[in-house]
N, C-alpha and C positions, 0 to 999 in steps of 0.2 A: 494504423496505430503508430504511434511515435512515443517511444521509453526514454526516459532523459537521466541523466544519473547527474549526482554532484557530490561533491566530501568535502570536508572541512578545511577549516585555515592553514593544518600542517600536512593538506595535500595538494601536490603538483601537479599529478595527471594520474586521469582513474580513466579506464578504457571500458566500453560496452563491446559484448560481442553476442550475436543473437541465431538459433539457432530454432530449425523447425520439427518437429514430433519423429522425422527419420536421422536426425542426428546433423540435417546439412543447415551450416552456414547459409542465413537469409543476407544480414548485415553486420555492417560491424562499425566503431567508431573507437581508432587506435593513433588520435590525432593529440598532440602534446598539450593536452588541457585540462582543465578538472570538469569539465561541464559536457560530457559525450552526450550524444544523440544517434539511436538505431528507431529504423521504420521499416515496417512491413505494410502490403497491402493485403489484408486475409480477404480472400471470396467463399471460404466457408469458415468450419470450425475447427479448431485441432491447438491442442497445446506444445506454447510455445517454449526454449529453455535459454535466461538471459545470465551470460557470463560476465563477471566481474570481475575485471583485474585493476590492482592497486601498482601503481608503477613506482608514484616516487611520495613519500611518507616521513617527512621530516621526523614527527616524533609521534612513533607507534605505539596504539596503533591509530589509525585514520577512521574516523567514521564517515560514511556514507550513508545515500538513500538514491533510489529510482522512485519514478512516477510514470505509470502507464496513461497516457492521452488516446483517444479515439474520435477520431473525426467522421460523420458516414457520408459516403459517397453516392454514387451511383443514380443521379437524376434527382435528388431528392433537395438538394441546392442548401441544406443544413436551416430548412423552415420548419423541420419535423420537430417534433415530441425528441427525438432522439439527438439534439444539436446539444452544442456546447455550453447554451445557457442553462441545461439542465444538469452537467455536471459544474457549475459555476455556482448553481444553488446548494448541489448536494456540499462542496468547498464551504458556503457561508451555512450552512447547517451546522457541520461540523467546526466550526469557530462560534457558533451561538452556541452548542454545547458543549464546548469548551468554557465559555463566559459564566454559564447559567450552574455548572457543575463541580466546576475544579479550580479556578484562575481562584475563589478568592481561600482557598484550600492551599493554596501556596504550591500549586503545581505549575510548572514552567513550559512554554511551548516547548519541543526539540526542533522543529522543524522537519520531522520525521513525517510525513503523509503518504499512505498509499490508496491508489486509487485503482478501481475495477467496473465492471458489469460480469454481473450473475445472472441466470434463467431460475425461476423455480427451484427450489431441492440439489440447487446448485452449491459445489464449494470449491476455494481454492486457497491454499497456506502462502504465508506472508512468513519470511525469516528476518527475525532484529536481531540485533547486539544489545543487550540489557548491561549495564555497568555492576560494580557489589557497592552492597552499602548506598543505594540510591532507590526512592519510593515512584513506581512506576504505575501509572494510569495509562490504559489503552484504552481510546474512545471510537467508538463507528456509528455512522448515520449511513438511512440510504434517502432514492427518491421519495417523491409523494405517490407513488404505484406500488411502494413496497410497506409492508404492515408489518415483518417477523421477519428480522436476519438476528443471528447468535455470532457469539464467540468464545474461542475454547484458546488457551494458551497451553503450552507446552514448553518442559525445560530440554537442555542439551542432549538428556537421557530420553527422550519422545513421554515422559511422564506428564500426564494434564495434572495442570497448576492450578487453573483457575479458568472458570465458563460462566457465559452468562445465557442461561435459553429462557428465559423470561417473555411472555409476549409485547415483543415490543420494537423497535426500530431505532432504539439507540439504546447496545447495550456497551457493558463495560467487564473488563478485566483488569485487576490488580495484581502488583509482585514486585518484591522486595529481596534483590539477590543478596544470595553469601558470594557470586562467586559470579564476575565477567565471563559471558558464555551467548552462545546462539542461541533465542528463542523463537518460536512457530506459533506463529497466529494463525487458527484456523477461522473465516469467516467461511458462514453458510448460509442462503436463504431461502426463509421457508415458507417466505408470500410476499410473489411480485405478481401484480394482476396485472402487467404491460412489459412482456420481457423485451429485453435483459430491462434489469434496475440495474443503476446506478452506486455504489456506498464509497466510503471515504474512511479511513483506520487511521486515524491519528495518536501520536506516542506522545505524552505529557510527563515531567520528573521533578522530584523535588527532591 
């Protein structure tokens, strides 16, 4: 896996630091730029925890985003079902529903995407910075293996905002803050017939 972070125009150096389920330092990338990069090589399963630190922040605060990559190894030469072209499709999913859903709604890309694989009945939370006074669209697609992933939003208080468990593979959540704060995207899925699936969580504002 390879986590790549990056932040905006009024930031000068945003550092990753990456960290394995007993608390130790895997990687770290505390090199003076805004574009870190930490890699692990997992040989099984276990969750991992990615730090972020904002070093230098013209005018705060700085917004950022990471993106999880996974490439698979191990003899398999990246010819499989499981290579890169198939998160490159899950990527143009989610910019066709984008196109198809919001763009003529007057919703604006952020550039915000995050990306994963899930197993079955699998979930994991995603944390944004939502702005006040701005109309936010959360969008997710998975593979073509996956029929039913959902999504539940949460405010700074762990209170659900907004879910969508619909049967379906691209759903959506909406919210409209009073008030600039952390919010929790919870993605879950609930029918991948080839694990892991692939999905993509894109943040759209208007």
């Amino acid at each position: 896996y390879a986590i790549v972070g990056a932040c905006d125009e009024d930031c000068g150096d945003l550092d990753l630091f990456l960290y394995d389920e007993d608390g130790d330092q895997v990687d770290s990338d505390a090199a003076l730029d805004a574009i870190p990069v930490v890699e692990v090589n997992n040989r099984g399963t276990q969750d991992y925890r990615v730090h972020v630190s904002m070093y230098n922040c013209g005018t705060e605060p700085c917004y950022y985003a990471f993106a999880v990559y996974r490439r698979d190894d191990g003899g398999r030469g990246g010819g499989g079902r499981r290579g890169g072209s198939l998160q490159q499709r899950v990527r143009s999913a989610l910019d066709e529903a984008y196109f198809d859903t919001l763009a003529d709604r007057g919703y604006e890309e952020t550039g915000d995407v995050y990306e994963g694989a899930l197993d079955d009945d699998e979930e994991e939370d995603i944390w944004v910075t939502l702005r006040r006074n701005r109309s936010y669209s959360i969008l997710s697609v998975c593979d073509e293996d996956c029929s039913d992933i959902d999504l539940f939003l949460y405010d700074d208080d762990g209170d659900q905002i907004d879910s969508d468990v619909s049967i379906n593979e691209v759903p959506m959540v909406r919210e409209t803050p009073n008030r600039t704060g952390e919010y929790r995207i919870r993605v879950r899925m609930y029918s991948c017939s080839t694990e892991p699936c692939y999905y993509a969580v894109g943040i759209y504002e208007r």
